[in-house]
C-alpha positions in Angstrom: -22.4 24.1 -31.9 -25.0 22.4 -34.4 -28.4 23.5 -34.2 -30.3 20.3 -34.1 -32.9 19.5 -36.3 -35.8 19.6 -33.4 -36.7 23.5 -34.9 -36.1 24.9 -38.4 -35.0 28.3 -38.0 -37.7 30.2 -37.4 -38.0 34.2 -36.2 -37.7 33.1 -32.8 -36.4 29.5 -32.4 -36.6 29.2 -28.6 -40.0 29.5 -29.0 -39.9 27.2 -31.7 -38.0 24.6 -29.0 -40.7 24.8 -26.9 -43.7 23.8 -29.6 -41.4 20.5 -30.3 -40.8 19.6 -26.8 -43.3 17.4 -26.8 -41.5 14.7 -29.5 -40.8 11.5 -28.2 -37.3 10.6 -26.6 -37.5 8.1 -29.9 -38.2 10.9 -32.0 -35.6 13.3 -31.1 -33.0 10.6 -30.8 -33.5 9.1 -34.5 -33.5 13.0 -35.7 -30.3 13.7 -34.1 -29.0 11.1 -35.7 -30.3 11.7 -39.0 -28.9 15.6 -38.6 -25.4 14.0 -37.6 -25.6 11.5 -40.9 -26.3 14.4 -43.3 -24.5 17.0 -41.9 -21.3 14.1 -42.3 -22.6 13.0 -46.0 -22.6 16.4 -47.5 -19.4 17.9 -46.1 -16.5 18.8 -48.7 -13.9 16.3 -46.1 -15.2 13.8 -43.8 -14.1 14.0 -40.2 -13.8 10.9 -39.1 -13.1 12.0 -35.7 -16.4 13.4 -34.8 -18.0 11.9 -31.3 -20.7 9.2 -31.8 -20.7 7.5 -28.6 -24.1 9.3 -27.0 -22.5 9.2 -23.6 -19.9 11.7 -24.9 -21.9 13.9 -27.1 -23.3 16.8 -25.5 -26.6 18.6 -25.6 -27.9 21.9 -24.3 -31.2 21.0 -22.9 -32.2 24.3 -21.0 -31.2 28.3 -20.6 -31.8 30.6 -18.1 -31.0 34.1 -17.8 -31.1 37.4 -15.5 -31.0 40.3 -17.6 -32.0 44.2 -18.0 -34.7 42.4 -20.1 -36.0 40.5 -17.6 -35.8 36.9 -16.4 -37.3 35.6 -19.5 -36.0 33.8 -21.9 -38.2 34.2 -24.8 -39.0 37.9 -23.4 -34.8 38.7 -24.0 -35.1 37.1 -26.8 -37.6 39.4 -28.7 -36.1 42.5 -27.4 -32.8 41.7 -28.7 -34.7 40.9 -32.2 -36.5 43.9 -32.1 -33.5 45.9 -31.4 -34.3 46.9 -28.0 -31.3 48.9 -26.2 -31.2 48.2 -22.1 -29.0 50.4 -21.4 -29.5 53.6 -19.5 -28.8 56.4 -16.7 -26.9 54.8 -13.2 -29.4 55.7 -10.7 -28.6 52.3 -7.9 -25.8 54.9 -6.7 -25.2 58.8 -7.5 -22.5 58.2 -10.8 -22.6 62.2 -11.1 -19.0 62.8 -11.0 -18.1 59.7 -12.6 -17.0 60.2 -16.3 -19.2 57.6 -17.4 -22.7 57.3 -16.0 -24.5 54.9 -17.6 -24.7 50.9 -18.0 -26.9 48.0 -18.4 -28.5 48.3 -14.8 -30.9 45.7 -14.0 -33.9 47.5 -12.3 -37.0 45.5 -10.6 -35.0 42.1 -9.9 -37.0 39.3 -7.5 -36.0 36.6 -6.6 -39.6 35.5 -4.8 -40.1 31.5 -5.8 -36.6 30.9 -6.1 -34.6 32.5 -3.2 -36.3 32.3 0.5 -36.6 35.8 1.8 -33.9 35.7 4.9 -30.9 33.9 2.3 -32.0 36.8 -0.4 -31.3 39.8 2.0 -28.1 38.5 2.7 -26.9 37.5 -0.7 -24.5 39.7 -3.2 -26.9 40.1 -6.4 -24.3 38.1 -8.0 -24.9 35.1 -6.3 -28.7 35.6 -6.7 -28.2 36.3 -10.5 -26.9 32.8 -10.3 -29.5 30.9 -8.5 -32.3 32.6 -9.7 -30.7 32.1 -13.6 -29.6 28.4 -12.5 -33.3 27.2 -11.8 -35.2 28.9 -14.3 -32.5 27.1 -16.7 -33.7 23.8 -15.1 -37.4 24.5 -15.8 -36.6 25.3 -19.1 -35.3 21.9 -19.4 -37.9 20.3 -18.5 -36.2 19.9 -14.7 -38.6 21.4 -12.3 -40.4 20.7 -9.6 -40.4 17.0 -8.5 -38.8 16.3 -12.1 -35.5 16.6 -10.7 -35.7 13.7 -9.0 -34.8 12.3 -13.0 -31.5 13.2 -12.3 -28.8 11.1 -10.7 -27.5 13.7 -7.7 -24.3 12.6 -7.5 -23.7 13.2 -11.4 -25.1 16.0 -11.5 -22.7 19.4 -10.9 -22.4 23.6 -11.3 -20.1 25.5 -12.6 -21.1 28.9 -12.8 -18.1 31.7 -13.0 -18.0 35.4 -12.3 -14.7 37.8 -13.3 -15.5 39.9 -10.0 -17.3 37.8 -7.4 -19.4 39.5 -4.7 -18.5 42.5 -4.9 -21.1 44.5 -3.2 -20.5 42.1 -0.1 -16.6 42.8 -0.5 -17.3 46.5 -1.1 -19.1 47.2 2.3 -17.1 44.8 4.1 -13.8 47.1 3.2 -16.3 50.1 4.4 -17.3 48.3 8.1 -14.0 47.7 8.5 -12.7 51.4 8.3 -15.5 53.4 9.8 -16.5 50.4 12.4 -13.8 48.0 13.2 -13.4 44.5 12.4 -16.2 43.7 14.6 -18.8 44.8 12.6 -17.7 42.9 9.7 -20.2 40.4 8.6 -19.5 36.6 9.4 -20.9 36.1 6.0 -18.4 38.1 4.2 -15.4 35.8 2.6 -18.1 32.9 2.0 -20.5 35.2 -0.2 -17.2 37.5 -1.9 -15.4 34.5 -3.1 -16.0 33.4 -6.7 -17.3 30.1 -6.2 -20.2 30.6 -3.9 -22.5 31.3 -6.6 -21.7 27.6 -7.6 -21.8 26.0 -4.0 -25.3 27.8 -3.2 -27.2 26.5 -6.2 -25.5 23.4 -5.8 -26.5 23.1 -2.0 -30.0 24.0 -2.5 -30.6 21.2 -5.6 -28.8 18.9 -4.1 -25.9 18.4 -7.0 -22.9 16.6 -5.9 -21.2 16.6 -9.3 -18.3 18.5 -9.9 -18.4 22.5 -8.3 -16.2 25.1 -8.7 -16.1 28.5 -10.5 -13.6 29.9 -13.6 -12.8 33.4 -13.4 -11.1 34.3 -16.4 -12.6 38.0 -17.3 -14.7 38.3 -20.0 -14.0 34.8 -21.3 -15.4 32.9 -18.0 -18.8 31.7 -19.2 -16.7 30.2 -22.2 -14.6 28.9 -20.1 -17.6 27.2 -17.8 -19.0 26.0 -21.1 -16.0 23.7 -21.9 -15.1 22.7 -18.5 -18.5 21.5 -18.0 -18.7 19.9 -21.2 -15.5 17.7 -20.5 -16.7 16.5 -17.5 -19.2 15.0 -19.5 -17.5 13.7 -21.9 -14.8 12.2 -19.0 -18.1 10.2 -17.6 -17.7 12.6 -14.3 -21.4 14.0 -14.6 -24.6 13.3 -17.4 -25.7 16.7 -16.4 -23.7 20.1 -16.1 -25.4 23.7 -14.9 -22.6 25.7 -16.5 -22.5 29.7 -17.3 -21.8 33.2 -15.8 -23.0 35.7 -13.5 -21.7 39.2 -12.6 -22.5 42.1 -10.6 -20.0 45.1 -10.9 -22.7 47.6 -11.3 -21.5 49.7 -7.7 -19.0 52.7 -7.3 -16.0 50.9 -6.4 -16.8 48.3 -9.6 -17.4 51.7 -12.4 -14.8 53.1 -10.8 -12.1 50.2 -11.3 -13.2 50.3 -15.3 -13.1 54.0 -15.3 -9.5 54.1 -14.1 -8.2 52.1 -16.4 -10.1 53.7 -18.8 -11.9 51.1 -20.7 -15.4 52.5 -20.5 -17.4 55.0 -23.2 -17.4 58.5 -21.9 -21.1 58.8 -24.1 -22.9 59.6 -21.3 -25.4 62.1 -24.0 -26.3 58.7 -25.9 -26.0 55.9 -23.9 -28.0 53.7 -26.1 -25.5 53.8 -28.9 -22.4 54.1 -26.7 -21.5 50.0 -27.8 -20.1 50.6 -31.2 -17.2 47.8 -31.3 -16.7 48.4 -35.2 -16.6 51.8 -35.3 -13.8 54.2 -35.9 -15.3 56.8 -33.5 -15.7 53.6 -30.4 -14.6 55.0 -27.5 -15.0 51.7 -24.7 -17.3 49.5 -23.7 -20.6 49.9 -21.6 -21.0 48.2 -18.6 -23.4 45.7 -17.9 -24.5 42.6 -15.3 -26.8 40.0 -14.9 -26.2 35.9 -15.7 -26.7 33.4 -18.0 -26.9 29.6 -17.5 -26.9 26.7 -19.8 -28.0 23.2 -19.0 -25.6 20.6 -20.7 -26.5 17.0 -20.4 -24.7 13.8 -22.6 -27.0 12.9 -25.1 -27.6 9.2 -23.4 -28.9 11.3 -20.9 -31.1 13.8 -22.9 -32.6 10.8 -24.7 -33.7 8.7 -21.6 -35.5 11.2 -20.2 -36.8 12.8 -22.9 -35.6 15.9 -22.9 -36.3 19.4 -24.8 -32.9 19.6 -27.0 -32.0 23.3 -27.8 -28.5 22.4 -30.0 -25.1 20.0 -29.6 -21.8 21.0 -28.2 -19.4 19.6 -30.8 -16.3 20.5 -29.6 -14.0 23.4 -28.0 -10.7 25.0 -27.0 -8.8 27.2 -25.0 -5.8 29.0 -25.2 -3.8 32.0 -24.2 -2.3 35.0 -26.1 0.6 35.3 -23.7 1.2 39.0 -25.3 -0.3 41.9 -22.8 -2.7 42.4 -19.6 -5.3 44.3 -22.0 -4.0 44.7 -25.9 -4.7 41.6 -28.1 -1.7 39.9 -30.0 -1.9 41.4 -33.3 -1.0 38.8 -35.5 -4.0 36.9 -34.2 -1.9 34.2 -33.6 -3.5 33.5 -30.4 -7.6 33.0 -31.9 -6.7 31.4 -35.2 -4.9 28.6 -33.4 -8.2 28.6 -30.6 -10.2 28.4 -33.8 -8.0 25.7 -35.1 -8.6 23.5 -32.2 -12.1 23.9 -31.7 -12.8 22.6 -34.9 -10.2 19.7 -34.3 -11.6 18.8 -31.3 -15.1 19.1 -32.3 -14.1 17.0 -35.6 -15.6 19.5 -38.3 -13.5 20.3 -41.0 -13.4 23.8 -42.3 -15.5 23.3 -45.1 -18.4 22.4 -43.0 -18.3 25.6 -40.8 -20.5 28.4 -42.3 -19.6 31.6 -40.7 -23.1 32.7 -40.6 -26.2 31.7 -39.6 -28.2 29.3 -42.0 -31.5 28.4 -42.9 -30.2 25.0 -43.6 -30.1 22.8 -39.9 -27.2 20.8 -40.9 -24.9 23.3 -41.6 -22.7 24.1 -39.0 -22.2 27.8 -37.5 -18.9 29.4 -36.7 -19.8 32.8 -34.1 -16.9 35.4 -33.8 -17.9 38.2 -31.1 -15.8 41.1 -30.5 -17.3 43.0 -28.1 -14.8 45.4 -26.3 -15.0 48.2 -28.1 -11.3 49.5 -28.3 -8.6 49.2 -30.6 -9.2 46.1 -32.1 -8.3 47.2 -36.2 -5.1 45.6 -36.4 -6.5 42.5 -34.4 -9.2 42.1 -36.5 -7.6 42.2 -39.6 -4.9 39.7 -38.5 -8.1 37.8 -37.7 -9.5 37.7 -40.7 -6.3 36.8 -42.4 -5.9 33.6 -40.5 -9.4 33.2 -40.7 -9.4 32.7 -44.3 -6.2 30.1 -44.0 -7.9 28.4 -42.0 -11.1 28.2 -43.9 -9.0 27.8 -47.2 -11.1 31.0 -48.6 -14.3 28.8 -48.7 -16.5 31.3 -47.4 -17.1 35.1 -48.2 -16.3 37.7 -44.8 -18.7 40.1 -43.8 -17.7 43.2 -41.2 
């Protein structure tokens, strides 16, 4: 992504979007371009294959969120600054004689304003993770209320994933079934455990008729969502994508599956520092749920209506390290070409990519995140190594 020149890096830079929202379309559209020109001009190698048609570049106009922080975006976004841990003691369920008992929980969730009370009953909190995090990521962009009616319906789509579905729904359908019968199965139960419904219900109640489906590709999916959504764009198939994740595992039979195969901390003692991916002591990682929602729009589209514009989607890829169901390749073969491609398809060349966050607007920013906190030594050396082909050594590595 490029951060676009609409904030300059302050301490907190969503607030910062929200000071400048109130630029022009003319404004923001002549400082885009002026970012794009110097960002081009004072690169080491040109990349001449950068998008400049507007209807193909792609902007991220709004976020929303559901998280152990709260449903706030500029509220998470503090905590996180302040170093703020949300993690804590199970309590939804008794986790007494599970090995690990602990995760990020969200306590105190309503949905009031954005979920009538008889649908939010009925729901799996991971479809009303979605909704709720789908609209308040329209309001941030400037896309509530009767300012919807902006948007061109039928361009407009959702694609919001989920590794694990409705689970809860799935969970107590299994249990009617073998203490009750199949009669006492809710009619609602395949519609609201499949993986796609999180999608189909936000869509449904805003009226989208763009493209709709759901990814489920583990901890990858929002990715996933992100470049999906972003090529339909660019295809001409939607100006506006509601693209993320949302998840809700946080029940026995979901800490149970993790505990089994043996992927979670055991730190039940010190919860708070359980997530320790680089250390030597890790020992898995910590459970958590909630969603997270992007609003991605073509930049024709941003401009025209004059929207608030967060940062750019330059480019992306996917890939597959065909090696094992859990254990990364450890060569890195499979990242370093990902990385590779990204870049190709986004048009930077290596030199312009700094692998840390700037001060400078034009720069553009490279983020690695390992975040499962198992044996990743081998992998992340491998990592670096290609890294630094790839990025011919222009840039110092910090672990």
């Amino acid at each position: 992504m490029q951060a676009t020149s609409l904030r300059s890096s302050p301490l907190n830079p969503l607030q910062q979007k929200r000071r400048n929202a109130t630029k022009s379309p003319t404004q923001r559209f002549s400082f885009i371009k002026a970012s794009f020109s110097s960002s081009t001009s004072n690169s080491t190698v040109s990349a001449p294959k950068r998008e400049k048609d507007p209807k193909k570049r792609i902007v991220i106009t709004g976020m929303g969120l559901v998280s152990v922080f709260g449903n706030d975006v500029d509220a998470y976004y503090d905590k996180l600054l302040s170093g703020e841990s949300g993690i804590g003691t199970i309590d939804r369920f008794d986790a007494s004689k599970f090995p690990t008992r602990f995760g990020g929980q969200i306590r105190g969730f309503s949905a009031q304003g954005y979920i009538d009370g008889k649908n939010d009953r009925r729901l799996d909190d991971c479809l009303r993770y979605c909704i709720v995090a789908g609209k308040k990521a329209l309001e941030d962009a400037d896309l509530g209320g009767d300012n919807l009616s902006k948007v061109d319906k039928e361009k407009a789509g959702v694609l919001v994933g989920t590794g694990m579905g409705g689970l809860t729904v799935f969970s107590d359908g299994v249990q009617s079934l073998i203490e009750k019968g199949h009669r006492k199965i809710t009619p609602f139960f395949i519609p609201y455990a499949i993986t796609n419904m999180g999608s189909a219900l936000l869509a449904i109640d805003l009226g989208f008729m763009g493209p709709n489906y759901s990814i489920s590709t583990a901890c990858a999916t929002s990715n996933y969502c992100f470049y999906a959504a972003a090529n339909h764009i660019r295809r001409g198939e939607a100006d506006m994508m509601i693209a993320g994740g949302t998840e809700a595992a946080i029940i026995p039979i979901g800490l149970g599956g993790f505990v089994a195969c043996r992927a979670l901390s055991q730190r039940n003692d010190d919860p708070k520092t359980a997530s320790r991916p680089w250390d030597k002591d890790r020992d898995g990682f910590v459970m958590g749920e909630g969603a997270g929602v992007l609003v991605m729009e073509s930049l024709e589209h941003a401009m025209k209506r004059g929207a608030p514009i967060i940062a750019e989607y330059l480019g992306g890829a996917v890939n597959c390290d065909a090696y094992h169901m859990t254990d990364p390749r450890a060569d890195g073969l499979g990242v370093s070409s990902c990385i590779e491609r990204s870049l190709e398809d986004a048009g930077v060349s290596p030199e312009e990519v700094s692998p840390f966050v700037s001060d400078d607007y034009r720069n553009f920013v490279l983020f690695f995140f390992f975040c499962c906190s198992t044996t990743l030594v081998e992998y992340i050396t491998a990592v670096i190594l290609f890294s630094s082909v790839i990025f011919k050594l222009s840039h110092k590595c910090f672990l």
